[in-house]
N, C-alpha and C positions, 0 to 999 in steps of 0.2 A: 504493500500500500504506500502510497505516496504522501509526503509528508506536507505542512504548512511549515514557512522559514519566516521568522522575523528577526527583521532587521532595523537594529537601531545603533547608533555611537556608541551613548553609554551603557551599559549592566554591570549588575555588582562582578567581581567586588568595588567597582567604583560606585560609591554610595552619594551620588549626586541623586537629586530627587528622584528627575526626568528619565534617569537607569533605572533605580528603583522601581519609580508606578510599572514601566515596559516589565521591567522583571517579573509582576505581581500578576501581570497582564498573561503574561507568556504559562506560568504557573497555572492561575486557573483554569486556562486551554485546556495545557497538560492535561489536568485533570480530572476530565471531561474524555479529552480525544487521545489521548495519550500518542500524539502526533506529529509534536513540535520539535521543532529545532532553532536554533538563534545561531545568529551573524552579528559580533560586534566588533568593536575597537578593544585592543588590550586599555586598560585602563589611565582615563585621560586627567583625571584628578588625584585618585587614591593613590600617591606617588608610591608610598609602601609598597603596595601589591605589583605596581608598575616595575620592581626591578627584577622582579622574575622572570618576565616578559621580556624585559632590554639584554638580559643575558642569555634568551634564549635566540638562537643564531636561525633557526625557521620564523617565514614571516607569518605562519598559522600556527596555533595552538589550542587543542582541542581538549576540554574538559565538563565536568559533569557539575549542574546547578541544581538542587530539588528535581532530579532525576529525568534535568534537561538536559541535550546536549548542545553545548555551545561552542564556538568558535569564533575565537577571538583574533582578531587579524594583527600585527603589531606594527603599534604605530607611537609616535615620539607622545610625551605628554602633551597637553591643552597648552597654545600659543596664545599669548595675548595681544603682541602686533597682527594687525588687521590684514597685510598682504601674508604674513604668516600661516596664519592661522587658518586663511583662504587657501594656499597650498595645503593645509596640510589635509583641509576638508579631501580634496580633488583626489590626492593620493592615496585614502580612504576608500572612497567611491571606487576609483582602478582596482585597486587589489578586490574589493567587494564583488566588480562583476564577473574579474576573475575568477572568484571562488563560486558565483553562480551559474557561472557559465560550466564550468567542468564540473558542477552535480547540477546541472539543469533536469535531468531524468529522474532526481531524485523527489521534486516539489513541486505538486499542483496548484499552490498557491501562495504569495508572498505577501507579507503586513510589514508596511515599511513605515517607521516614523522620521517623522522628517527634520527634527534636527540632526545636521542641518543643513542648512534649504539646499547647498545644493544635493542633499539625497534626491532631485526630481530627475535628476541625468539617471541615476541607477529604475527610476520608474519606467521613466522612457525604454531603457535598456529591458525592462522584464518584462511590459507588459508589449511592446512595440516589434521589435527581436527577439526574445527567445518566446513571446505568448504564452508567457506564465499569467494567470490570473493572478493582478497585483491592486492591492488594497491601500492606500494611501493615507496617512494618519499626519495632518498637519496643524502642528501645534504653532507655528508663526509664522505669520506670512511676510515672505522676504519679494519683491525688493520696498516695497511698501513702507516695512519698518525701521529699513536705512534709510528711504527717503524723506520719513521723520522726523528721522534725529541727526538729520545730515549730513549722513556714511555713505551715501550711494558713492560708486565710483567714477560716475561720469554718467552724463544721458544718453550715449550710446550703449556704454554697454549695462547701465540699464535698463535700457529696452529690450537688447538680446536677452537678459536673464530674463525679463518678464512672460518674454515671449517661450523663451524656453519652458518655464512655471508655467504657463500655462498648458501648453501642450501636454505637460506631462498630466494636468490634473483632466484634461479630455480623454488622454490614451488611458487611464486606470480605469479598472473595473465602478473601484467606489471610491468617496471623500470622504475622511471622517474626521470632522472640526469639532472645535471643545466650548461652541458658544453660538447662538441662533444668528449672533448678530454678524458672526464671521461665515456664517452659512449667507445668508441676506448679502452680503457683499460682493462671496462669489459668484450667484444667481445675477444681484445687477451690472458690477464694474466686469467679471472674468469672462462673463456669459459660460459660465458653466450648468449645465444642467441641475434642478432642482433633484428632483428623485436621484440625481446620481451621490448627492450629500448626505450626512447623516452627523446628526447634532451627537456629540458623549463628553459629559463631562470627567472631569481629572478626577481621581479620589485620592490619598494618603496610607502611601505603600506602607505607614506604622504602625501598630496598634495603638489602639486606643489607649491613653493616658489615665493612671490611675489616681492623680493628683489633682486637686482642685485649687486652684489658683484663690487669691482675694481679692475679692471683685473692689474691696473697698479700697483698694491702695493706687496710687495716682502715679502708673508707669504703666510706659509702652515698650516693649521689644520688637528691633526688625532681627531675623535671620536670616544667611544667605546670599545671594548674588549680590554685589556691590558693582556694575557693569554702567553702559549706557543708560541702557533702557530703562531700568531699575531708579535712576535717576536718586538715589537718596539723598544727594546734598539738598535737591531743591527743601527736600520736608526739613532737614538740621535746620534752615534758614529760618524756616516757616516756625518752625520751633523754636526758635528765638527770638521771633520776633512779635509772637502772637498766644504762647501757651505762657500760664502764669508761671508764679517762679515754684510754686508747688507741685510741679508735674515733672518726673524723671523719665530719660529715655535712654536704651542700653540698644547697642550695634554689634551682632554678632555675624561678623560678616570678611568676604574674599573676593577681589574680583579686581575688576578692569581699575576703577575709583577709588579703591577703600585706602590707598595711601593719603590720598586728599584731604579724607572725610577729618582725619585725627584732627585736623585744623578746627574740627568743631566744638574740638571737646572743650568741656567746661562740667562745672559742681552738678549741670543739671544734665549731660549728653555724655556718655562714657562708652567710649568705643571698642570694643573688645576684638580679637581674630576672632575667624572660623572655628566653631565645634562642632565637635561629631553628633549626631542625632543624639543618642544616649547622653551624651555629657551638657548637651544643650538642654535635654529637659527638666534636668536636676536643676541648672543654673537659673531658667526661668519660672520653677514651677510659682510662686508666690505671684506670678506677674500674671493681672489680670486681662492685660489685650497687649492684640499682636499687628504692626502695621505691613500692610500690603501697600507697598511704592511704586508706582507705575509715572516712568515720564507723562507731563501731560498732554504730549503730541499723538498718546500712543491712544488710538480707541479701541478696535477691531484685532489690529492685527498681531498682538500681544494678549498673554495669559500668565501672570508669576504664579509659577507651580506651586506654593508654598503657602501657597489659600489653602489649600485643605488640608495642608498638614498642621499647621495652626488649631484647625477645628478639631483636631484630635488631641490635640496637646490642649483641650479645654478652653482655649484663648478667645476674647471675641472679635472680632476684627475692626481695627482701623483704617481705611482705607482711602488714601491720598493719591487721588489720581483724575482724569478728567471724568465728569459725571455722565459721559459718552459711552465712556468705556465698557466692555466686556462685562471687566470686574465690578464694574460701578453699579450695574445692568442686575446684574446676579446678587448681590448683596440686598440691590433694593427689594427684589424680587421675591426670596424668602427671609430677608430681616436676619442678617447673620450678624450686622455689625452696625458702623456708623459710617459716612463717608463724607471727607473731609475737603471739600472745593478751594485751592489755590487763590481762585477770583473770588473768594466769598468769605475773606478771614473775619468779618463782623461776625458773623456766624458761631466763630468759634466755641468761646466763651457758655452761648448757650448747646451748644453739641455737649461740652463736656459736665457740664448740669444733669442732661439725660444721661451720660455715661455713669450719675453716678448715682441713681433712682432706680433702687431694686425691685420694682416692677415691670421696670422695662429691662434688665439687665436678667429676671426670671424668666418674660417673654423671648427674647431670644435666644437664652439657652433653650429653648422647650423649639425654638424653630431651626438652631443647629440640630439636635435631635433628631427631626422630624428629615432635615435635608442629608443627614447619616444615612437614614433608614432607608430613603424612599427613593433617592435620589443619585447620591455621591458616595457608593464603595464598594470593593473589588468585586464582589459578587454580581452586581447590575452591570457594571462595565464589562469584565469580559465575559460575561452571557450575550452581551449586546454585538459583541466582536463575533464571538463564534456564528449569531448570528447569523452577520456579513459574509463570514467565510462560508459558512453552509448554502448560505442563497445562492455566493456566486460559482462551489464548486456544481450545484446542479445545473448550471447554465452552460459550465464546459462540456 
C-alpha cells in the first residue's frame, strides 16, 4: 500500500512551534492510517540535536518518531540574513524533490506545509511532474507579507514569485488556510477557487497546563519569535508610553530583533532569552495574560503560532495588532482575550479596567474552554486533514 509523505522544514526534535503542531499533525494520521511518512530539514533551531546531523557525512538521515518514519535531509542551521536564508530555503527544496523523486512509487499523496513559501516550487514539482496528489497547507502568504513590511526584493521579481505562488496553489489538489479571512483573499485577489480551500485552524502541540495563573496580578508575557513581523518593539513603545507605571511586562524571546529590544528594558519591561517550553511555563505560571504581537501592516496574511499555545498554558490573551487582522478576527469572534489598537491608545486605560473584572475574566475563560473543545485541538484538526486526504485519494 502506498503511503501519505508530509513534508515540512521543521519536526522535532527541533521544538519550534510550527514542527511541533506538523508533528502532532503527522501523529494523529498515524494513528488512524498507520500510513505516514515525513520529509524534513535536520534540525534548524534545536542546535543541540543539530550536531548529530553536521557530523553525519550522508545528506539523509532516517529515523523513527512515535512510530513514524522520518527523514531528515541535512541542512546548515536557520540563517538570519535575508539572501541567506533564501538560499538556504532553495537548497532544501532541491534535495526534497530529490528525495521525492526517487521514492515517487512509494506515495499517493503528499501534505506539504508551507513554510517556507518557497515550498510552492516543490508543489509544483509533485502535483504538476510527478502527479502525486499534493495537498497544500499555507500558513503565510508570501510575497504579500514582505511587501508589508518592506522585504520584497524588487517588483520584478516579485511578480515572478507571485506568479509562481500562485500557480502552484491552482496545480494542488487542495488549500488549506488557518483563517476565513485568508480563504476570502485567495477567492478574490489569487482567483483561486473556493471549494478548492479549506479553512483549519492551528491548535497547541502541548498539553494542557496544570497551573492557574493570577488573574489579579498586573503583567503580561510575550514568548517567542522576536522577527519582523512579530514586530514587538512597536508594543515596548506602546508600553511606555500608555500603560500605567503598575503594569509589568516580561520578553521571553529569539529572533531577527531581540538584540534591539534590551534597549527597552526598564523596572517595568524585563527582557529575558528564549526558553524551552517546559522551562517557560514554570517561569510564567503566576502571569495572568499572554501578548500576541503582530506588525500592524500585517492583516491576512500572517498567523503567530503561539495563540494557542498561550491558551493552554491558561493565559488570556492580549493582542496588539491591527483590528483587521486574522488574529484580531478570531479573538473577537469567540472572546478569548482583549485586543489592543495602536490608533486607539485613549482606549487603553479603560481595556485594562475590564482586564481586571472577574466576570469578564470568568466569561472568557468559560469561552477559551469552549474554543479547546469544539474548535482548536489535535483531535478536530487532523480528523479534518485525513479528511482531505481521503477525498482526494478516491478521486485518483
Amino acid at each position: 500500500m502506498k503511503k501519505t509523505l508530509i513534508h515540512s522544514l521543521t519536526f522535532p526534535p527541533d521544538t519550534i512551534s510550527t514542527g511541533m503542531i506538523v508533528s502532532e499533525i503527522a501523529d494523529g494520521i498515524n494513528s488512524e492510517h498507520h500510513n505516514i511518512e515525513v520529509l524534513a530539514s535536520s534540525p534548524q533551531y534545536n542546535l543541540k540535536s543539530a550536531d548529530s546531523f553536521i557530523q553525519n557525512n550522508k545528506y539523509l538521515k532516517s529515523e523513527f518518531y512515535k512510530d513514524i518514519k522520518v527523514h531528515y535531509i541535512k541542512s546548515s542551521p536557520r540563517q538570519f540574513v535575508n539572501s541567506l536564508r533564501f538560499m538556504q530555503w532553495l537548497i532544501f527544496n532541491f534535495k526534497s524533490m530529490i528525495f521525492i523523486y526517487r521514492n515517487r512509487r512509494n506515495y499517493d499523496n503528499v501534505l506539504i506545509f508551507s513554510y517556507p513559501p518557497t515550498m510552492n516550487l516543490v508543489c509544483i514539482f509533485t502535483s504538476k511532474i510527478l502527479k502525486i496528489n499534493t495537498i497544500y497547507s499555507l500558513w503565510e502568504l508570501y510575497p504579500e507579507i514582505a511587501e508589508k513590511l518592506n522585504e520584497q526584493p524588487g517588483k520584478i521579481l516579485n511578480k515572478i514569485f507571485k506568479s509562481i505562488d500562485n500557480y502552484s496553489l491552482k496545480s494542488v489538489s487542495k488549500v488549506v488556510v488557518n483563517s476565513e479571512q485568508l480563504k476570502n483573499y485567495l477567492i478574490k485577489e489569487r482567483k483561486i477557487i473556493a471549494e478548492k480551500i479549506h479553512t483549519i485552524h492551528h491548535f497547541s502541540p502541548y498539553d494542557k497546563s496544570d497551573s492557574q495563573p493570577s488573574y489579579e496580578l498586573n503583567k503580561i508575557f510575550y514568548a517567542g519569535n522576536t522577527g519582523r513581523p512579530q514586530n514587538v518593539a512597536s508594543f515596548l513603545r506602546f508600553f511606555n508610553e500608555h500603560f500605567p507605571s503598575s503594569w509589568e511586562f516580561y520578553l521571553y524571546g529569539a529572533g531577527q530583533e531581540f538584540g534591539s529590544l534590551t534597549d527597552y528594558s526598564n523596572d517595568n519591561i524585563l527582557i529575558n532569552n528564549y526558553l524551552p517550553r517546559d522551562q517557560l511555563e514554570i517561569a510564567t505560571k503566576e502571569i495572568p495574560f499572554a501578548l500576541v504581537c503582530l506588525d500592524h501592516e500585517i492583516t491576512i496574511e500572517g498567523f503567530p503560532g503561539k495563540t494557542f499555545d498561550y491558551l493552554n498554558m491558561n493565559k488570556i490573551l492580549v493582542n496588539f495588532s491591527n483590528p483587521k487582522s486574522s488574529v484580531s478576527k478570531l479573538i473577537d469572534k469567540y472572546g478569548l482575550g482583549f485586543n489592543i489598537d495602536v490608533n486607539t491608545p485613549e482606549n487603553v486605560i479603560a481595556k485594562l479596567e475590564q482586564m481586571k473584572k472577574p466576570e469578564i475574566i470568568k466569561t472568557i475563560l468559560k469561552n477559551i474552554k469552549y474554543f479547546q473543545k469544539n474548535i482548536s485541538n489535535k483531535e478536530i484538526v487532523y480528523k479534518k486533514y485525513i479528511t482531505l486526504i481521503s477525498s482526494s485519494s478516491c478521486k485518483n
